[in-house]
C-alpha positions as CSV (number, residue, x, y, z in Angstrom):
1,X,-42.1,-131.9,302.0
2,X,-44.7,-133.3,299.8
3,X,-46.3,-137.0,300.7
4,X,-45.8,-139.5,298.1
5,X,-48.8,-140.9,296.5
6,X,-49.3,-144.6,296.5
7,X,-52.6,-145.1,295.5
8,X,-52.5,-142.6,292.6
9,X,-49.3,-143.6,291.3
10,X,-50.8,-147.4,290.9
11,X,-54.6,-145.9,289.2
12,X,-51.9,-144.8,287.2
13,X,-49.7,-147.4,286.5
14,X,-53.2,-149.2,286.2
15,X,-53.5,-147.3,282.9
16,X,-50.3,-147.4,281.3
17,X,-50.5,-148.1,277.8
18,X,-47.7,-151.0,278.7
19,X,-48.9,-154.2,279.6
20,X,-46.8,-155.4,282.1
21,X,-46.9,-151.8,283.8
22,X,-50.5,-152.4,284.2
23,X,-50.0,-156.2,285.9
24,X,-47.5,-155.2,288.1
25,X,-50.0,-151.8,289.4
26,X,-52.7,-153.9,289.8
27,X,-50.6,-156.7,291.9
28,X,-49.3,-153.8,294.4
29,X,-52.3,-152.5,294.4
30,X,-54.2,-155.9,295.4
31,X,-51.7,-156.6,297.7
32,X,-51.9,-153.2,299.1
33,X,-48.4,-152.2,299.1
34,X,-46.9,-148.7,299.7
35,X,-44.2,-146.9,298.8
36,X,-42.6,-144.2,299.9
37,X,-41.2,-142.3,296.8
38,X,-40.8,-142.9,293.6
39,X,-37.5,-144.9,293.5
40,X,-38.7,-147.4,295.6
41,X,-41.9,-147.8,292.8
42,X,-39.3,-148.0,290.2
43,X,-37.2,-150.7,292.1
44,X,-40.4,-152.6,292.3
45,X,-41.1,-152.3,288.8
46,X,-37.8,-153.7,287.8
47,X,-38.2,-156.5,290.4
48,X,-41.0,-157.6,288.7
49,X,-41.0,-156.9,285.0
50,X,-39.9,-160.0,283.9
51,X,-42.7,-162.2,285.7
52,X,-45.4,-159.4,284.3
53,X,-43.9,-159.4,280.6
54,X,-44.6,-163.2,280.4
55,X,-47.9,-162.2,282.2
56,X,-49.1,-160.6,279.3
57,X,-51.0,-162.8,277.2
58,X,-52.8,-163.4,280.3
59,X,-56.1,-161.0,280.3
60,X,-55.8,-159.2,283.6
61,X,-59.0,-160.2,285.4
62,X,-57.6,-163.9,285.1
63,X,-54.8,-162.5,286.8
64,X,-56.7,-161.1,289.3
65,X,-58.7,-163.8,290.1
66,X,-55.9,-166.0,290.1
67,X,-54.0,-163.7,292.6
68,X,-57.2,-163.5,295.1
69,X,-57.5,-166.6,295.2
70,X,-53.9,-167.4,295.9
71,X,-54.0,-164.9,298.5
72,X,-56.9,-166.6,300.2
73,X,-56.2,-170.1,300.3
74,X,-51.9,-170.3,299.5
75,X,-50.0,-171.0,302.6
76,X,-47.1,-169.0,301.3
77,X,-46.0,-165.7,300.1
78,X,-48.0,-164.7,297.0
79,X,-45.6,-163.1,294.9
80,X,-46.0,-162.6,290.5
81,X,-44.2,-165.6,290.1
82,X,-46.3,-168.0,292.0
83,X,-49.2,-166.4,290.0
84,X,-47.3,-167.3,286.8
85,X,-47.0,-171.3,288.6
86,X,-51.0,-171.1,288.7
87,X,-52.6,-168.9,286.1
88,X,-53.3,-171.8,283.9
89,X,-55.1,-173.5,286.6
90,X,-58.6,-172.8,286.7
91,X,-60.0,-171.0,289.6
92,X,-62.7,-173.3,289.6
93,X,-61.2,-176.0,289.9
94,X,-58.8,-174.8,292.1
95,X,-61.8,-174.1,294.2
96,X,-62.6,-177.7,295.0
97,X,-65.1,-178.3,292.0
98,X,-62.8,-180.4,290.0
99,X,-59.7,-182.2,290.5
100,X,-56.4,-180.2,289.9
101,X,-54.4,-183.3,289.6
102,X,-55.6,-187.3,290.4
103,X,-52.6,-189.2,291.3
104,X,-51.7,-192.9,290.6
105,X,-52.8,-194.3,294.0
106,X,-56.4,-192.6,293.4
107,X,-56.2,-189.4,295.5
108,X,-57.8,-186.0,293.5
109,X,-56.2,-183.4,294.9
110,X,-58.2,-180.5,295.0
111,X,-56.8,-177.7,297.1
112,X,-53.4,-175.5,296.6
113,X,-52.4,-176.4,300.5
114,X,-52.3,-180.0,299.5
115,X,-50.6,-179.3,296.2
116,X,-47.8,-177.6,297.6
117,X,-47.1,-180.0,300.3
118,X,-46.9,-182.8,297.6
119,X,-44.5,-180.4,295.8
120,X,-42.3,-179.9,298.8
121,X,-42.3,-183.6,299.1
122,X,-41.3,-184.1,295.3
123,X,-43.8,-186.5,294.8
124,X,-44.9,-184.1,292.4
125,X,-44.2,-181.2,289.8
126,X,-45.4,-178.4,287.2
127,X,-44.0,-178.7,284.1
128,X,-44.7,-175.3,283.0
129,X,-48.5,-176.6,281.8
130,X,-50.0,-179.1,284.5
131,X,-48.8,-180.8,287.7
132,X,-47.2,-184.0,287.0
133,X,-46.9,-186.6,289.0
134,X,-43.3,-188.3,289.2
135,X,-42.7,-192.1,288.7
């Protein structure tokens, strides 16, 4: 019985003339996935087909970069979706340079630990653009 191919199936997927095909190759592929046949690729292309379509207008080395540096710094499970929370972020600033978001009592928060604790505590929230704090 023939070995399935991860790695050459992503370089593939990597240069599919479909967009989304492409984001979701180069995400398995950064977060070194494997598969062991070709339904369980096509399973995770359907899993995450929806997240990558609205990826799209996003060039893929911002995608990139943004998933490194999730992976990196987040303390949770990186997944397309939380890349889709952060892409408009920029790495930069999410790196400590700049302020992501400076609440009302004066703190800048400049790291994605602190962000999502904030989150959890519903003191903040993204609104699909920036973080916001709530009244």
């Amino acid at each position: 019985m023939e070995t399935f191919n991860t790695q050459l199936y992503l370089d593939t997927m990597l240069k599919d003339k479909r967009k989304h095909i492409q984001i979701i190759g180069l995400f398995a592929k950064i977060k070194n996935y494997t598969f062991e046949n070709d339904e369980q690729i096509q399973w995770f292309i359907r899993r995450n087909s929806r997240t990558a379509k609205r990826l799209s207008c996003f060039e893929l080395d911002k995608i990139k970069r943004t998933l490194e540096y999730l992976m990196e710094t987040a303390n949770f499970k990186v997944t397309l979706e939380s890349i889709e929370k952060y892409i408009l972020e920029n790495v930069e600033d999410l790196k400590g340079e700049t302020p992501i978001i400076i609440l009302k009592d004066g703190e800048k928060v400049y790291d994605i630990q602190r962000l999502t604790k904030l989150e959890d505590e519903r003191r903040i929230f993204y609104d699909g653009k920036r973080w916001i704090e709530k009244k």
